[in-house]
C-alpha positions as semicolon CSV with decimal commas, in nm:
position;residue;x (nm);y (nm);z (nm)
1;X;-2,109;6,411;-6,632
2;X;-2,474;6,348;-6,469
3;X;-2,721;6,367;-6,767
4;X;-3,026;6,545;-6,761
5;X;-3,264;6,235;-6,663
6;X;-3,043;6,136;-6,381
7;X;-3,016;6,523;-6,201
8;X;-3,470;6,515;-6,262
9;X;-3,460;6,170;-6,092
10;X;-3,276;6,283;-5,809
11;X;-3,451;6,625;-5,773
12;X;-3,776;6,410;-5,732
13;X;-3,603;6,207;-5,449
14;X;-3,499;6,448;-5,250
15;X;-3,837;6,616;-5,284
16;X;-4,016;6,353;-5,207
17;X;-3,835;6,308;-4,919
18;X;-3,844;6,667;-4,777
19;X;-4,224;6,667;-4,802
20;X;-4,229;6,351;-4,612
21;X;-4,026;6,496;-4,319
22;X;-4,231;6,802;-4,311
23;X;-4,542;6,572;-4,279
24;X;-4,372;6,358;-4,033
25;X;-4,284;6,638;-3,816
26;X;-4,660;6,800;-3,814
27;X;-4,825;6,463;-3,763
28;X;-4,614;6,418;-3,457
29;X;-4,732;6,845;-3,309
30;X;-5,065;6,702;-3,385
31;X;-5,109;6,361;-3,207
32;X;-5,061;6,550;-2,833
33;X;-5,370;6,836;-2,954
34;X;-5,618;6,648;-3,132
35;X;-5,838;6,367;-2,975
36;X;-6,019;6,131;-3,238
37;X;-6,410;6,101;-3,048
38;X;-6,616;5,846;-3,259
39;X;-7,026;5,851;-3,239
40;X;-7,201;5,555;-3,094
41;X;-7,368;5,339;-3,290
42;X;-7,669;5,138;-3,191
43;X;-7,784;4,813;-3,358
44;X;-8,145;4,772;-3,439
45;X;-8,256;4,484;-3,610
46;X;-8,616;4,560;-3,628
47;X;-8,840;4,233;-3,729
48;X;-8,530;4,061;-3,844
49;X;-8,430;3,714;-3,662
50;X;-8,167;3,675;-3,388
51;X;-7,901;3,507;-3,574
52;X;-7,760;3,376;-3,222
53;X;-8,084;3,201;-3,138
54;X;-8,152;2,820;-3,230
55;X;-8,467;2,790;-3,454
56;X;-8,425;2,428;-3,444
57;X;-8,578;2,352;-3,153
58;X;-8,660;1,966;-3,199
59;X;-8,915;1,959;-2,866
60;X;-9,114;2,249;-3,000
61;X;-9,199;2,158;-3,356
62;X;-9,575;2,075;-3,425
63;X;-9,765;2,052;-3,700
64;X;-10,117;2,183;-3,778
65;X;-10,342;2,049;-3,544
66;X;-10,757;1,972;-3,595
67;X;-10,896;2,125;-3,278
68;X;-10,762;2,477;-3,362
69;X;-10,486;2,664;-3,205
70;X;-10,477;2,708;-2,824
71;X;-10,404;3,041;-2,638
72;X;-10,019;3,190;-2,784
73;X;-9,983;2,920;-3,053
74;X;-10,034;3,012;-3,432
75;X;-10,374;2,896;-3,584
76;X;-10,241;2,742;-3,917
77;X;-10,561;2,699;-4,062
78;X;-10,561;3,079;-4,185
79;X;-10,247;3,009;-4,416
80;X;-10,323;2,849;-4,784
81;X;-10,015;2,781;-4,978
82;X;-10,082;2,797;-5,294
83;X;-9,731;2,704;-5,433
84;X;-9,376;2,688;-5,394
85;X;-9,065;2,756;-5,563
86;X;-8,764;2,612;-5,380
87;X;-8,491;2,550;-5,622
88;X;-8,300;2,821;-5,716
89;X;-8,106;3,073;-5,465
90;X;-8,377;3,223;-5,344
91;X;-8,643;3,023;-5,252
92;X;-9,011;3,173;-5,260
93;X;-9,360;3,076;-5,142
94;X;-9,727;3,175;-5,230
95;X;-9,936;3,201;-4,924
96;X;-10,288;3,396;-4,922
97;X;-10,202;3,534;-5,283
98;X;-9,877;3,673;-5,186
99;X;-9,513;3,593;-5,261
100;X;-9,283;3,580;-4,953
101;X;-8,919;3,478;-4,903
102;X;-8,673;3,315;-4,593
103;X;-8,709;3,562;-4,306
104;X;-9,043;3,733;-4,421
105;X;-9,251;3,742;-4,168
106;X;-9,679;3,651;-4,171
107;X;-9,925;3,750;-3,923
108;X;-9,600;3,742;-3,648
109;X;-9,460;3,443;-3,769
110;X;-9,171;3,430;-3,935
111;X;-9,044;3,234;-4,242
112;X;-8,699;3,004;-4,133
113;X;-8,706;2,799;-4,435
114;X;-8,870;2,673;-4,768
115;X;-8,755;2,313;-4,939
116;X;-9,030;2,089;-5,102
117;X;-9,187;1,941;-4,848
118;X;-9,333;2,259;-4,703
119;X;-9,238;2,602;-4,537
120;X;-9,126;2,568;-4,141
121;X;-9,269;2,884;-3,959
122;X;-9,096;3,018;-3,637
123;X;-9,383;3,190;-3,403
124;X;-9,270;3,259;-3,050
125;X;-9,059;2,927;-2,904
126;X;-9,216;2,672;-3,140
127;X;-9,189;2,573;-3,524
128;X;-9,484;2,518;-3,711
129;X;-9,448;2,306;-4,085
130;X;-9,731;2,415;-4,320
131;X;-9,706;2,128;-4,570
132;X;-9,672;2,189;-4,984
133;X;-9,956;2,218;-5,192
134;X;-9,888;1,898;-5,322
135;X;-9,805;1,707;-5,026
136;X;-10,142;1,738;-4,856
137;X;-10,236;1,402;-4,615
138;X;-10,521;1,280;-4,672
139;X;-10,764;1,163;-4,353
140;X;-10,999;0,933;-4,519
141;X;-11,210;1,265;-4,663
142;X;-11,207;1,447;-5,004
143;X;-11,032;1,766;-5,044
144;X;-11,320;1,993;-5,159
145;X;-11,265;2,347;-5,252
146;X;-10,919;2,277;-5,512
């Protein structure tokens, strides 16, 4: 004699398995009717950087120079760093009083990286290194103005 477990166990079964017919059989009416249409979705990326384009480009890298910036380049001498934090995950510099971070971008240029030598700036084609507050060359004058 079946006990009284066994006959629940196999109700369940063949429950289980009558629902799933009945939901096989719809889902195959269905499939001919109903057409799945999906929206379509357009990337913007706003001021954020191409991630397929090479910021490392070697030939256009300068550095601040003393005659002032010519026509399309980025005058350098409006940027004062005032510090930089560059060790932890995130790293962080102080320029004109205000804190930005890797991709931010300043007066069109923007930010591609921050180590302890300096922050490189991307504006346009070319990279542009403004150096760390501590790492200032010196050309013979004093620095006036701390």
């Amino acid at each position: 004699m079946m006990s009284r477990t066994y006959k629940h166990i196999l109700f369940i079964f063949f429950l289980s398995g009558v629902i799933y017919l009945a939901a096989v059989a719809s889902a195959q009416e269905n499939t001919a009717t109903d057409t799945i249409t999906r929206p379509a979705v357009e990337y913007k990326s706003d001021q954020l950087r191409d991630p397929f384009k090479s910021y490392l480009a070697v030939e256009g890298r300068t550095t601040s120079a003393p005659g002032g910036p010519a026509q399309g380049e980025l005058d350098l001498s409006k940027f004062t760093v005032q510090g930089i934090i560059w060790g932890g995950k995130m790293p962080q510099a102080i320029i004109n009083n205000k804190v930005y971070n890797v991709g931010d971008s300043i007066d069109g240029a923007v930010i591609v990286s921050i180590d302890k030598s300096g922050i490189t700036l991307s504006f346009g084609e070319k990279i542009y290194d403004l150096t760390a507050p501590g790492k200032k060359s010196f050309s013979g004058q004093a620095n006036q103005g701390g």
